[in-house]
C-alpha positions in Angstrom: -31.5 38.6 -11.1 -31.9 35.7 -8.5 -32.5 36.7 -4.7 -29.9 34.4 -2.6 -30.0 33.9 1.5 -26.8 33.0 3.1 -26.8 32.6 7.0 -23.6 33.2 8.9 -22.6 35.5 5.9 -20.6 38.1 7.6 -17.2 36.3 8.1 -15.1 34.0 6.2 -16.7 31.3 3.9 -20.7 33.3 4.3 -18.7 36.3 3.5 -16.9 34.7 0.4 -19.7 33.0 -0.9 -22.3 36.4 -0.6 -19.3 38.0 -2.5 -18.9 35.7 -5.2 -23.3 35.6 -6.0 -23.2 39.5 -5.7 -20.8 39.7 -8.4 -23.3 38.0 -10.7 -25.5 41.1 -10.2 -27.6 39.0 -7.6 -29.6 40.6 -4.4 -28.0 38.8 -2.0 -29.4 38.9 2.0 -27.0 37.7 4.4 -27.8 37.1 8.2 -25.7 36.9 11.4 -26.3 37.0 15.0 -23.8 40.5 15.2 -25.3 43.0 14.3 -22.2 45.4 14.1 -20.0 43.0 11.8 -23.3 42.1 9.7 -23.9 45.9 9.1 -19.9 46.5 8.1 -19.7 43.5 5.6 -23.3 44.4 4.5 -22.3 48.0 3.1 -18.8 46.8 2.2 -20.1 44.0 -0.3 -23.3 46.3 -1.2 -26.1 43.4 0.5 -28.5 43.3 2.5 -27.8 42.5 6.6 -30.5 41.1 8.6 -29.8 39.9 12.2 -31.1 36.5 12.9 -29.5 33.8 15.3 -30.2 30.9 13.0 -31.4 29.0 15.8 -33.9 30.5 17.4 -37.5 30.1 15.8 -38.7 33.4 16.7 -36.1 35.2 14.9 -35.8 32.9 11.8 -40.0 34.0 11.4 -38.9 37.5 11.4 -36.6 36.7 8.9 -38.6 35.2 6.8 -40.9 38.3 6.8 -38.3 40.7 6.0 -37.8 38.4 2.7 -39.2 38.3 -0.7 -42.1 35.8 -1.7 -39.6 34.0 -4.0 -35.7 32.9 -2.5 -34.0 31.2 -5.3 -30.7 30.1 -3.5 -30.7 29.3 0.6 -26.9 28.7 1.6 -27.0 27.2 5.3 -23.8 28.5 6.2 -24.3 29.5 10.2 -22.7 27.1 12.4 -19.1 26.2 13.7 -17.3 23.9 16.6 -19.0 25.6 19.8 -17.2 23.0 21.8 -13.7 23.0 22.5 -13.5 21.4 26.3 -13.3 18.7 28.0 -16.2 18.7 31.0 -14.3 15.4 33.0 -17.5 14.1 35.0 -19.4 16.9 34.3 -22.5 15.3 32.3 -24.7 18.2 32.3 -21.9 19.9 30.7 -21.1 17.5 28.4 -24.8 17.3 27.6 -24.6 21.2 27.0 -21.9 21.0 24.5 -23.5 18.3 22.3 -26.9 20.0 22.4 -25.0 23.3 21.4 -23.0 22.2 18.0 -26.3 19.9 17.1 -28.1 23.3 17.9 -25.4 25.1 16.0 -24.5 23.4 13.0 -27.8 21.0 12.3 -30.6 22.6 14.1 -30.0 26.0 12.2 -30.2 24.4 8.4 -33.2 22.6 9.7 -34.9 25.4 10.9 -34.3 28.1 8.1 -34.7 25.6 5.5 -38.2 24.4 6.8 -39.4 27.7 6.9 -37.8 28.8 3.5 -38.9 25.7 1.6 -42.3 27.2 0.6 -40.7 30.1 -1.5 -37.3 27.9 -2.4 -36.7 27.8 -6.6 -33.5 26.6 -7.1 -30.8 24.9 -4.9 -30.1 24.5 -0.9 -26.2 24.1 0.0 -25.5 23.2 3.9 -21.6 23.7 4.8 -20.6 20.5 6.4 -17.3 19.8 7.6 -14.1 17.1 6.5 -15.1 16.2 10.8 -18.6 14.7 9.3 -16.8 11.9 8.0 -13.8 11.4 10.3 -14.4 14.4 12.8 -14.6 13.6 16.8 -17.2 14.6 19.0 -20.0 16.8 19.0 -18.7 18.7 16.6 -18.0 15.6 13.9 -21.2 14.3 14.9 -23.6 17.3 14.3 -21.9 17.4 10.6 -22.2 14.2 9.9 -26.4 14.4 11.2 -26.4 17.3 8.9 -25.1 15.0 5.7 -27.8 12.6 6.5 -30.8 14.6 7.2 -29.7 16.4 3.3 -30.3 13.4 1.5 -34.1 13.4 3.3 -34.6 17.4 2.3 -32.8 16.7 -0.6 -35.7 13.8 -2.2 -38.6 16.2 -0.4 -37.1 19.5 -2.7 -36.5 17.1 -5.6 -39.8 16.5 -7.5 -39.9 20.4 -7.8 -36.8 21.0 -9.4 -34.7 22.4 -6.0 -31.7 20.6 -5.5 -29.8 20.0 -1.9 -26.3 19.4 -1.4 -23.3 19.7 1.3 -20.1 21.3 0.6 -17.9 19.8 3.0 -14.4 22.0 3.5 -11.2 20.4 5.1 -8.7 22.9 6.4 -9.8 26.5 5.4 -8.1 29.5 5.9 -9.6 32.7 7.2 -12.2 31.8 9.0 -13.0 32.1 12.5 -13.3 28.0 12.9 -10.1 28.0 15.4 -11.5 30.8 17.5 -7.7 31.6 17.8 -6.7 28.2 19.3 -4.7 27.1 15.6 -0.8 26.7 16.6 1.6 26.9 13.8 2.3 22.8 14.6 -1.0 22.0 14.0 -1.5 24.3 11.2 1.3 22.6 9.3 0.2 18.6 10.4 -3.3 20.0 8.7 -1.5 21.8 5.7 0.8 18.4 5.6 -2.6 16.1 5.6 -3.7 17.6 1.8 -2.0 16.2 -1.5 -1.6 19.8 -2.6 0.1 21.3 -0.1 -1.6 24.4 0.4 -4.1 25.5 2.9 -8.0 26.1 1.7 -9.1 29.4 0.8 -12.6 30.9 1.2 -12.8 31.5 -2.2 -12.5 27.8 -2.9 -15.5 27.1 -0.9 -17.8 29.7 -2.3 -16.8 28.5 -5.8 -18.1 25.6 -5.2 -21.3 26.1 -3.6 -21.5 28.9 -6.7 -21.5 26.0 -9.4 -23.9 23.9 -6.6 -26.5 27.1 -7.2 -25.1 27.0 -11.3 -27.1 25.1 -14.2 -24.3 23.4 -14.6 -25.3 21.6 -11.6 -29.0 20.9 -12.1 -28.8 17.0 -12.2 -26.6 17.1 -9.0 -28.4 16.6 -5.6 -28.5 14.6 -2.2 -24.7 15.0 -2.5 -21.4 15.7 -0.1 -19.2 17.4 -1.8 -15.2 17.5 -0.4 -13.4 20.5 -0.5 -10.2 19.2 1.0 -7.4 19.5 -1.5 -7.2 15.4 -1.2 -6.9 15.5 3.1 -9.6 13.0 2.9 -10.3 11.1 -0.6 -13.5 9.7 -1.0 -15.3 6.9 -4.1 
């Protein structure tokens, strides 16, 4: 039975993906900054919840603490797009929303990888984003800093066996990404952008970052994977 960490894991693709290892018979720990939706996916998968705001130093120690001496699988899942506006002129606003998706979606794997490394066995797998490679903004940005910091963690990990990868999604259904703001037109222009037509599921992301954490994937590492359904083809 492997122990497996997955931040962020109380919604959508954290929640999938802690699913998807505990059916393996694994003792999964996932964290979240809510403590009342952490504590209802926590019983309803039959994990273990621990609050922790993957960006905050202080709360990532007391995570670590609450953990066992070996982690075999860390899945840096905690992040999302915490800027949707438009500050016109506003530059200390502007700085305010960089600084908080670089906090959000780089900052947090940093930080909770760092401090996990020491007891890592096995694999790291950072959700990135289809925005890393053609994404605007802060958002775009802080994915695409988080692609190319994994290829440093991923040659530091390497000479002990730990491999380090991104799984970047494109559209994805059921998740709280949108924060409500998805209209049905641009639902169907992103549905419209894939070669097969249909929308991402969860399940398709945690399948993936499953095989990442697999055997089967041993010899794979310092990689971005897409998840995309062909929205953005890569060579």
């Amino acid at each position: 039975m492997r122990t497996i960490v997955v931040t962020g894991g109380a919604t959508g693709i954290g929640r999938a993906t802690a699913e998807r290892f505990r059916a393996d018979g694994d003792e999964v720990v996932i964290t979240g900054r809510r403590a009342d939706v952490l504590e209802k996916t926590a019983a309803d998968l039959g994990v273990r919840g621990v609050v922790c705001d993957a960006t905050d130093p202080a709360q990532i120690e007391r995570l670590i603490r609450e953990l066992p001496e070996q982690v075999d699988v860390l899945v840096n899942n905690a992040g999302g797009n915490t800027d949707f506006g438009r500050p016109d002129g506003d530059l200390e606003q502007l700085k305010a929303n960089w600084l908080a998706n670089l906090e959000a979606n780089l900052i947090s794997a940093v930080l909770t990888t760092t401090a996990l490394a020491p007891r890592l066995t096995t694999a790291v797998v950072h959700l990135g984003s289809i925005a890393g490679a053609r994404g605007p903004g802060s958002y775009g940005a802080s994915k695409a800093a988080l692609a190319m910091w994994n290829a440093d963690i991923a040659a530091e990990l390497g000479p002990r066996g730990i491999t380090s990868n991104v799984v970047a999604p494109g559209f994805t259904a059921d998740t709280e990404f949108f924060q409500g703001r998805l209209t049905d037109q641009r639902r169907q222009t992103l549905l419209q952008a894939t070669l097969t037509k249909r929308e991402g599921q969860v399940e398709d992301i945690a399948g993936t970052i499953h095989f990442l954490a697999s055997p089967a994937a041993r010899h794979l590492t310092g990689q971005v994977l897409h998840v995309n359904g062909g929205a953005l083809t890569t060579r």
